[in-house]
C-alpha positions in Angstrom: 15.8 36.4 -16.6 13.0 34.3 -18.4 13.2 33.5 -22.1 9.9 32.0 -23.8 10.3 28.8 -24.9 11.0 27.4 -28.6 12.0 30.7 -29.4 15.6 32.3 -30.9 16.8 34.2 -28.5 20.0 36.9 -28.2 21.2 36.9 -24.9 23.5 39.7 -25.9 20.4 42.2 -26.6 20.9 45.4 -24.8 18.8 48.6 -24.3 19.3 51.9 -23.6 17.3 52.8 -20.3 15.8 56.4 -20.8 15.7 58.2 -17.1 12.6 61.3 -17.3 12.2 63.8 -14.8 14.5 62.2 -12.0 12.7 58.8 -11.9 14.0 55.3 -13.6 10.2 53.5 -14.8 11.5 49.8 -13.3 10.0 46.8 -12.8 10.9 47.3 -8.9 9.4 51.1 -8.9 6.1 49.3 -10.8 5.7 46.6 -8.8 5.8 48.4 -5.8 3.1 50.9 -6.9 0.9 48.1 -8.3 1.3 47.2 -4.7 0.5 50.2 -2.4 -3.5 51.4 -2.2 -3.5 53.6 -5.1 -1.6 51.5 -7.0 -4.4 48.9 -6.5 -7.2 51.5 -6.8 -5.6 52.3 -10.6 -5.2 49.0 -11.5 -8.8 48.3 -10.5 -10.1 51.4 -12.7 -7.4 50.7 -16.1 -8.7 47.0 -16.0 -12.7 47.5 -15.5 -11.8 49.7 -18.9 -10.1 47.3 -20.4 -12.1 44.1 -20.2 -15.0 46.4 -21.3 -12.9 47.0 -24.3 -12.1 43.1 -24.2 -14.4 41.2 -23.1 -14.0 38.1 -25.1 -10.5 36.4 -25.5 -10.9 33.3 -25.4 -8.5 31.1 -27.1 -6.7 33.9 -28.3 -3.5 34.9 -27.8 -2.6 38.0 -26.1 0.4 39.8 -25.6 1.7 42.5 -23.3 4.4 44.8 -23.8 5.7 47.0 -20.6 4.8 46.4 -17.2 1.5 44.1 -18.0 1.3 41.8 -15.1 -1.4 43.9 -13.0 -3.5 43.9 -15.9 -2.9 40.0 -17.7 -3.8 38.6 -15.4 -7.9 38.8 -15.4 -6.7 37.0 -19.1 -4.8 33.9 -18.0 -8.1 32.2 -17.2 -9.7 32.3 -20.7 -7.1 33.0 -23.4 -5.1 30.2 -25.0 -1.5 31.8 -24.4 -0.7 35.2 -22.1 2.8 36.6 -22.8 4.4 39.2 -21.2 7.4 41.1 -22.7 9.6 43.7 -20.7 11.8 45.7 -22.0 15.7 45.3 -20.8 15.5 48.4 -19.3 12.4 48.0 -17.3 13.7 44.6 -15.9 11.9 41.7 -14.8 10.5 41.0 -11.1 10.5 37.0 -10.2 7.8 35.4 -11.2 5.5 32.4 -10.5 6.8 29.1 -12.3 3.2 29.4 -14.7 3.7 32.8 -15.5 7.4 33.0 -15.8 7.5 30.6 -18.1 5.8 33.0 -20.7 7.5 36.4 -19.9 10.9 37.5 -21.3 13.2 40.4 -21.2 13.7 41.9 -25.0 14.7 44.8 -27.0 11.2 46.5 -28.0 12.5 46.9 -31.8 12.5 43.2 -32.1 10.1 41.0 -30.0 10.9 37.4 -30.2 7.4 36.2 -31.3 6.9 34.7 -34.9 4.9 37.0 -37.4 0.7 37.4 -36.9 1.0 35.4 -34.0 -1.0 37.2 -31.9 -4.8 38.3 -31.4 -4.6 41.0 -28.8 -1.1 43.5 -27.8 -1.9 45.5 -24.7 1.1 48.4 -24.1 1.0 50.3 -20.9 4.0 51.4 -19.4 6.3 51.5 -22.5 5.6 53.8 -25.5 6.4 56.9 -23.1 9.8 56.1 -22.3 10.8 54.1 -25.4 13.5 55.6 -27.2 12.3 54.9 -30.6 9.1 54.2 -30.5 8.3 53.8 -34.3 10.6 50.1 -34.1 8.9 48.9 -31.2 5.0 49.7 -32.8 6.3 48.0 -36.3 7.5 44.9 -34.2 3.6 44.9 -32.6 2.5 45.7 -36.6 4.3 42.2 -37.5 3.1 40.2 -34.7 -0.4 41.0 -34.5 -2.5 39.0 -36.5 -4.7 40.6 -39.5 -7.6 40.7 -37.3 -6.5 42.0 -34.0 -6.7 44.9 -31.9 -4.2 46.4 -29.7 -4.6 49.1 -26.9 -2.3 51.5 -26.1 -2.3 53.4 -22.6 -0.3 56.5 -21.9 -0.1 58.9 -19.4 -2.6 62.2 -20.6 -0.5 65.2 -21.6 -3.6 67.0 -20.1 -4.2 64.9 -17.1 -2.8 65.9 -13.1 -1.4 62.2 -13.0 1.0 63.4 -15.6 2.3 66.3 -13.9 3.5 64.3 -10.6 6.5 62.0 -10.4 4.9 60.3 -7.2 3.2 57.5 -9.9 4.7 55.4 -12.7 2.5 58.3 -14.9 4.3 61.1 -14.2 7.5 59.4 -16.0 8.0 59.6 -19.6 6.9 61.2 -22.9 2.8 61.8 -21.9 0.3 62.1 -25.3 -2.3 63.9 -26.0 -5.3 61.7 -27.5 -4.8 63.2 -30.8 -1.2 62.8 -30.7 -1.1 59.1 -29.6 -4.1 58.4 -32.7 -2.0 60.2 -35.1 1.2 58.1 -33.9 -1.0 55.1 -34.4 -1.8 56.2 -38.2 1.6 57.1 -38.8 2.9 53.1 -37.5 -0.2 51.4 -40.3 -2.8 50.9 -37.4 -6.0 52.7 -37.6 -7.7 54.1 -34.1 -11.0 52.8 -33.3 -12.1 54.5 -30.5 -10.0 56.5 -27.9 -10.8 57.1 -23.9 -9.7 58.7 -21.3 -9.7 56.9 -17.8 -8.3 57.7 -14.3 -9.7 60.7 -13.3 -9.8 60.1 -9.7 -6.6 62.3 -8.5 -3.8 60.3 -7.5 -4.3 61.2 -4.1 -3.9 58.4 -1.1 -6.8 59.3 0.9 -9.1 56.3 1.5 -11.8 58.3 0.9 -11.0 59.6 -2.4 -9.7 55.9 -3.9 -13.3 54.1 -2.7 -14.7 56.5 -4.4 -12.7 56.2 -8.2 -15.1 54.6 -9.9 -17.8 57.5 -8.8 -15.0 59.5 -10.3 -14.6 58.0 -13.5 -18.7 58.4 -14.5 -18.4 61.9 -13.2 -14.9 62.7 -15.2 -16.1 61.2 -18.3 -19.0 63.0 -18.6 -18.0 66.5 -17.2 -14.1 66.3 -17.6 -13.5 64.1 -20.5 -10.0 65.6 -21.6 -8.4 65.4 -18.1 -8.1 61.7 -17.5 -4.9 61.2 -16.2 -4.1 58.8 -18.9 -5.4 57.9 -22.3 -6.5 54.8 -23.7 -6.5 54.3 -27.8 -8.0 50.8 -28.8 -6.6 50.2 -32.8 -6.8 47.5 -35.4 -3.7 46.9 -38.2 -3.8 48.4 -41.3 -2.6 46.1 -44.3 -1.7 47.5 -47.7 -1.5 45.2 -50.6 2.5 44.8 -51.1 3.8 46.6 -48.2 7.6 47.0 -47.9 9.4 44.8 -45.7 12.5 46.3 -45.5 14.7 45.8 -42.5 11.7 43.3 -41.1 12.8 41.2 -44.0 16.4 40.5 -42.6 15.9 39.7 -38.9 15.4 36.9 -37.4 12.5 34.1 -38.0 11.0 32.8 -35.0 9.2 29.6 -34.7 5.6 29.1 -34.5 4.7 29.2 -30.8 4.4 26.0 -29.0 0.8 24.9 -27.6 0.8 25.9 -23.8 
């Protein structure tokens, strides 16, 4: 297990792992779709999207909450900091010394990162099987800075990838786009644009995965609802005298060291 550095950090944190539809969504399970040719072939279509989202990060710091690697990684030459958090029950694969050093295991409903520390908080593998998701999105609210953007990916209530428990999508609590948005409202961030993506089937013919991105210009146009998951890029809403509750009584975390 890593811990970042500088930070206060409870070894004793546990978490509940939530088991959907037969399958356990673990770090081993991840890695070794993120691995195989379609697991490559969907990592190459979710990033093109989201460095079109992105394309500028530099000297920012960005943050990943779930099973981020695949997808941090196009970051770690340009941004100022790259942290990846994992939740407890997701585990944590062994890591390069560079990398490792800024990845942790954590509870989701508190992430041990001081408040409006960072720029950009990608979440992809996490909000569908999170037990309370409302904790885990108001720990993002506190760390992301007043303005920056977050994108959340989950699978597509809509979408085939959803429907089979062969990928890391057919696991979980899928969304609809309007439900993720409205989630997104309801947690003070407000939804700037939402997308589907993946819409080559999760299939492992060689023909059909050199062929995904062909997919993806026909699916958006034709078939936009049916991606098999959903993308929803947001920015933080901030009311004048907002109630800090609970927030107010846990821990305080340093200021993050330079890298």
């Amino acid at each position: 297990m890593s811990f970042l550095p500088g930070f206060n950090h409870d070894k004793r944190t546990t978490y509940n792992s939530v088991r959907i539809r037969n399958m356990l969504l673990d770090a081993i399970n991840l890695h070794e779709f993120y691995t195989s040719p379609l697991g490559l072939t969907t990592k190459r279509v979710i990033g093109k999207h989201i460095r079109e989202v992105w394309p500028e990060v530099k000297n920012m710091n960005v943050l990943g909450i779930g099973y981020c690697p695949p997808y941090l990684n196009a970051f770690r030459s340009e941004a100022k900091r790259v942290i990846s958090v994992m939740p407890v029950s997701q585990g944590i694969l062994q890591q390069p010394n560079k990398v490792a050093s800024q990845s942790c295991l954590t509870s989701e409903a508190e992430l041990p990162l001081p408040d409006l520390s960072m720029d950009r908080v990608l979440i992809i593998h996490a909000l569908e099987c999170v037990e309370s998701v409302r904790p885990m999105m108001r720990e993002v609210w506190r760390v992301l800075s007043g303005n920056g953007r977050i994108i959340v990916v989950t699978p597509n209530r809509r979408g085939i990838w959803a429907q089979l428990e062969r990928t890391p999508f057919g696991c979980g609590q899928p969304y609809s786009a309007n439900q993720l948005s409205r989630l997104l409202r309801d947690t003070m961030f407000i939804p700037i644009s939402s997308n589907g993506i993946l819409y080559v089937p999760p299939s492992k013919s060689r023909m059909v995965m050199s062929s995904a991105l062909a997919w993806e210009s026909i699916g958006r146009y034709w078939f936009s609802a049916l991606g098999g998951v959903i993308s929803v890029e947001a920015s933080k809403q901030i009311y004048a005298g907002t109630t800090l509750g609970a927030a107010s009584r846990r821990k305080v975390y340093s200021t993050l060291p330079s890298p």
